[in-house]
C-alpha positions as CSV (number, residue, x, y, z in Angstrom):
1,X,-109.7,10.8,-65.8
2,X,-109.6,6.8,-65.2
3,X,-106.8,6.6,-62.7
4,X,-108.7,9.8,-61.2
5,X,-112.2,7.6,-60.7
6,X,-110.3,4.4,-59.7
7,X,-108.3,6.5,-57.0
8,X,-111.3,7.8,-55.7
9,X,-112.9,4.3,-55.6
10,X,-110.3,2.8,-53.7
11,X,-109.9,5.6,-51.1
12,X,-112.6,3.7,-49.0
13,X,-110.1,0.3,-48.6
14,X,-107.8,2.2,-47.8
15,X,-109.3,4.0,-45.1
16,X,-111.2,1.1,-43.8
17,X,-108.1,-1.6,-43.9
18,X,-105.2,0.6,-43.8
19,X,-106.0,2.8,-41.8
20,X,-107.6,0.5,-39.3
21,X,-104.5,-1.8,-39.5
22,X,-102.1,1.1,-38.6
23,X,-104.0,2.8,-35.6
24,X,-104.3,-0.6,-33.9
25,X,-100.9,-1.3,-34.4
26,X,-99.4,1.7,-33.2
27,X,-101.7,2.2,-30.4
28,X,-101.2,-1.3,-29.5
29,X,-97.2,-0.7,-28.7
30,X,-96.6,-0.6,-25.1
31,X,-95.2,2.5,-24.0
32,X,-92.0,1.5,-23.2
33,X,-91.5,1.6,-27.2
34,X,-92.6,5.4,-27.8
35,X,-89.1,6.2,-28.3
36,X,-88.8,8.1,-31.1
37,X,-86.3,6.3,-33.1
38,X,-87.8,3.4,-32.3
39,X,-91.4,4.1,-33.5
40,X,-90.3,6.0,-36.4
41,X,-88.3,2.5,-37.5
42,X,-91.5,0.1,-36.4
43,X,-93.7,2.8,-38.7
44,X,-91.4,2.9,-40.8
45,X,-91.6,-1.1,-41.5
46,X,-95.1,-1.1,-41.3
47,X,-95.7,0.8,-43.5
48,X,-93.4,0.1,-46.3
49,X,-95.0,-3.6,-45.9
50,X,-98.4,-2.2,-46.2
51,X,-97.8,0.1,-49.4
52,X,-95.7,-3.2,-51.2
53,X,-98.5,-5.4,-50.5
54,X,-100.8,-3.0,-52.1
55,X,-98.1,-2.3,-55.2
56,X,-98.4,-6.4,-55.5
């Protein structure tokens, strides 16, 4: 029921900083890089980086 609360709780941060982060990073790409293996690799990195940080 704890981890339940806590996850609730921290649904905000991540909505507000993660979120946030991501959408102004990927809309920030120029459009020469919307190739899609290309995106799906800078995503990919980004957010692997984002979810280790927040492991940390």
């Amino acid at each position: 029921m704890a981890a339940f609360v806590f996850g609730l709780l921290g649904r905000a941060c991540c909505i507000g900083m993660c979120g946030g982060i991501m959408g102004a990073l990927s809309f920030s790409m120029p459009a020469e890089l919307w190739r899609p293996r290309r995106v799906f690799g800078l995503l990919l990195g980004l957010n692997v980086g984002r979810i280790s940080s927040c492991m940390i």
